[in-house]
C-alpha positions as CSV (number, residue, x, y, z in Angstrom):
1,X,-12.2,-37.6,-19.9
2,X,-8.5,-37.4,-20.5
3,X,-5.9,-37.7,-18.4
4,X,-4.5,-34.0,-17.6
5,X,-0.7,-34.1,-17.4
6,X,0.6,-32.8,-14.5
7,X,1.8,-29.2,-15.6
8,X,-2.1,-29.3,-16.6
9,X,-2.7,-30.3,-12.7
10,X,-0.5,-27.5,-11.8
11,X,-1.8,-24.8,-13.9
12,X,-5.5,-25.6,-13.4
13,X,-4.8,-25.4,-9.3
14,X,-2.9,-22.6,-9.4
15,X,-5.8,-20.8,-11.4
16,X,-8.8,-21.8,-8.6
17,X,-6.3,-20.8,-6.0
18,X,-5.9,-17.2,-7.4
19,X,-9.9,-17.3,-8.1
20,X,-11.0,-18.2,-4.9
21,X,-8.5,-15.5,-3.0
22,X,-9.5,-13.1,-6.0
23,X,-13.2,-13.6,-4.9
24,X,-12.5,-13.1,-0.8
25,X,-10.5,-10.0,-1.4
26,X,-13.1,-8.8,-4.0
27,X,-15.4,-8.6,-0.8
28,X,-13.1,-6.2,0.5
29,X,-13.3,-4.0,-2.7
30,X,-11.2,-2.3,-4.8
31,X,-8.0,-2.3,-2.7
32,X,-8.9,-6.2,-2.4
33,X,-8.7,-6.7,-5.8
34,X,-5.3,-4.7,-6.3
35,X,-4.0,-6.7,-4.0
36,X,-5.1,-9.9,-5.7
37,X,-4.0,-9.1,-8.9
38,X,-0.5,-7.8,-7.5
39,X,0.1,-11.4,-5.9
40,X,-0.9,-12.9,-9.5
41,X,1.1,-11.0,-11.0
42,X,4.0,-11.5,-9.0
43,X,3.6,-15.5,-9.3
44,X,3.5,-15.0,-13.1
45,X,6.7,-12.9,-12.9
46,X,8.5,-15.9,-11.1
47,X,7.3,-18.7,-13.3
48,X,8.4,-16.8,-16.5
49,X,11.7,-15.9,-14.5
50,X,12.1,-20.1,-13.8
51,X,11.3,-20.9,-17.5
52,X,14.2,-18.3,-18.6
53,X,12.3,-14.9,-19.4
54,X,13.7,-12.6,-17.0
55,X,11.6,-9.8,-19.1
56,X,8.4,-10.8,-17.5
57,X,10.0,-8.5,-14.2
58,X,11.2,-5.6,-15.9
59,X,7.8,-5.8,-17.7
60,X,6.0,-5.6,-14.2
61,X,8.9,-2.9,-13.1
62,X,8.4,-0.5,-15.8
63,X,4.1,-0.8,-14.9
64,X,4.1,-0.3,-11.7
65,X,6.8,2.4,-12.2
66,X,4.6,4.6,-15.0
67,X,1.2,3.6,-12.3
68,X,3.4,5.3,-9.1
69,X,4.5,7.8,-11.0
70,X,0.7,8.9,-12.9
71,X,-0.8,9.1,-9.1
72,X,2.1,10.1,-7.0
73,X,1.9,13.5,-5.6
């Protein structure tokens, strides 16, 4: 087996952190999972923000914007 480097560390933890919250919230259904994949996204938003791509938020923005405004009464 090869030695991971430790970005691969990072990134291989980070992903069984999100799975194993994604699976307890799934338990609590659909509102669960939103929430899961809200926190995800929000983690991705502020590694891409770190690594210089401050699109990755007005990406996020702009979705959750045209989602609010599709079901808002």
């Amino acid at each position: 087996m090869a030695a991971q480097t430790k970005a691969e560390r990072t990134a291989a933890n980070r992903l069984a952190h999100f799975e194993r919250r994604q699976a307890e919230r799934a338990a609590r259904g659909p509102r669960g999972l939103a929430e899961s994949w809200i926190e995800r996204a929000r983690a991705i938003a502020a590694v891409r923000e770190k690594n210089g791509d401050p699109e990755a938020w007005n990406d996020l923005a702009r979705t959750i914007s045209t989602w609010v405004s599709r079901y808002e009464a």
